[in-house]
C-alpha positions in Angstrom: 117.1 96.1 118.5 118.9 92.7 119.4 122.0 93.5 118.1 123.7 96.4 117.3 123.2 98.1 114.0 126.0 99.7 111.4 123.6 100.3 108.4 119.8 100.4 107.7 117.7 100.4 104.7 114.9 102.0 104.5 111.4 100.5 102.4 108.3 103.4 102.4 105.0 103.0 100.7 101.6 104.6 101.0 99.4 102.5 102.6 95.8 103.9 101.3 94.5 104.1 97.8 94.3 107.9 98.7 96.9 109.6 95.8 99.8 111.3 96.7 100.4 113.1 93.5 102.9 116.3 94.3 103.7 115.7 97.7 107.1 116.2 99.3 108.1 113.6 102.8 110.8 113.7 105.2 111.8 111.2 107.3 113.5 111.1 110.6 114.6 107.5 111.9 116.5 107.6 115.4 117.0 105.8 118.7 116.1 106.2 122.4 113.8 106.8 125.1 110.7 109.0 124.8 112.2 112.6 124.9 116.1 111.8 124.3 115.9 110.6 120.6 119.3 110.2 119.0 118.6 111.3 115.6 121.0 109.5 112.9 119.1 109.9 109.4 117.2 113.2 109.5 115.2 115.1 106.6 115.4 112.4 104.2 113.0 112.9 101.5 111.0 111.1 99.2 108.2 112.5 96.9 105.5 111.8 94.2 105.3 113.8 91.0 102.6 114.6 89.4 101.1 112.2 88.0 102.8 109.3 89.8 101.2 108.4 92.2 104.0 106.3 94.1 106.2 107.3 96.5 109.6 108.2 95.3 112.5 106.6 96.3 110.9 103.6 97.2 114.1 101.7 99.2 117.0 103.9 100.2 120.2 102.3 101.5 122.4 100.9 103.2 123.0 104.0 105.3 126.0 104.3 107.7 124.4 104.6 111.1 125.8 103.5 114.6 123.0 101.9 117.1 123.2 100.2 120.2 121.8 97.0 120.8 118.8 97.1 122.8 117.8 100.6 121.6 114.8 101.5 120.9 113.9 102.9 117.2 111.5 105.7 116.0 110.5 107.4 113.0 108.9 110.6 112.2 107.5 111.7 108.9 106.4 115.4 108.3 104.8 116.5 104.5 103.0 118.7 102.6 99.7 116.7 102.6 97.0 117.8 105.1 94.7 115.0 104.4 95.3 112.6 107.3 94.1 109.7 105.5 96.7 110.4 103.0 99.7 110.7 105.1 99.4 107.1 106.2 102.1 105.2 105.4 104.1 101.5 105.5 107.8 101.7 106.5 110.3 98.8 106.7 113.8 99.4 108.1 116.4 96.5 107.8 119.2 96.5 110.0 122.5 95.4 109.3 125.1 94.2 111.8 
């Protein structure tokens, strides 16, 4: 990050044509070097019922956070799919200053 960050929002979609019908997600964003992650939004989830096949929430936030400038970001997803093509996925965070 350029600048340090006191919120993000967070933007998730699947990126494949693949459904996602009944699937749970959780998401982990945090900050820091391979190995010593600082994790500041953990388990947060977002699903698809059946039927709808669209990832639910779609944006989340402004969330409270506190990252440095210059860190680096990562994300993690884990869910109940075990189709990989399935668990491919578009996220957008925006940070806000």
């Amino acid at each position: 990050t350029t600048f340090s960050l006191k919120a993000i929002g967070i933007l998730i979609d699947q990126t494949t044509a693949a459904r996602v019908d009944n699937s749970q997600w959780l998401l982990d964003i945090g900050y820091g070097p391979n190995g010593s992650e600082e994790t500041v939004v953990a388990e947060l989830m977002f699903s698809a019922g059946s039927g709808n096949d669209e990832m639910q929430p779609v944006s989340v936030g402004p969330l409270a956070v506190s990252i440095p400038a210059g860190a680096q970001l990562k994300a993690r997803v884990s869910c109940t799919f075990t189709n990989v093509t399935s668990r491919n996925l578009n996220l957008v965070l925006v940070g806000y200053g």
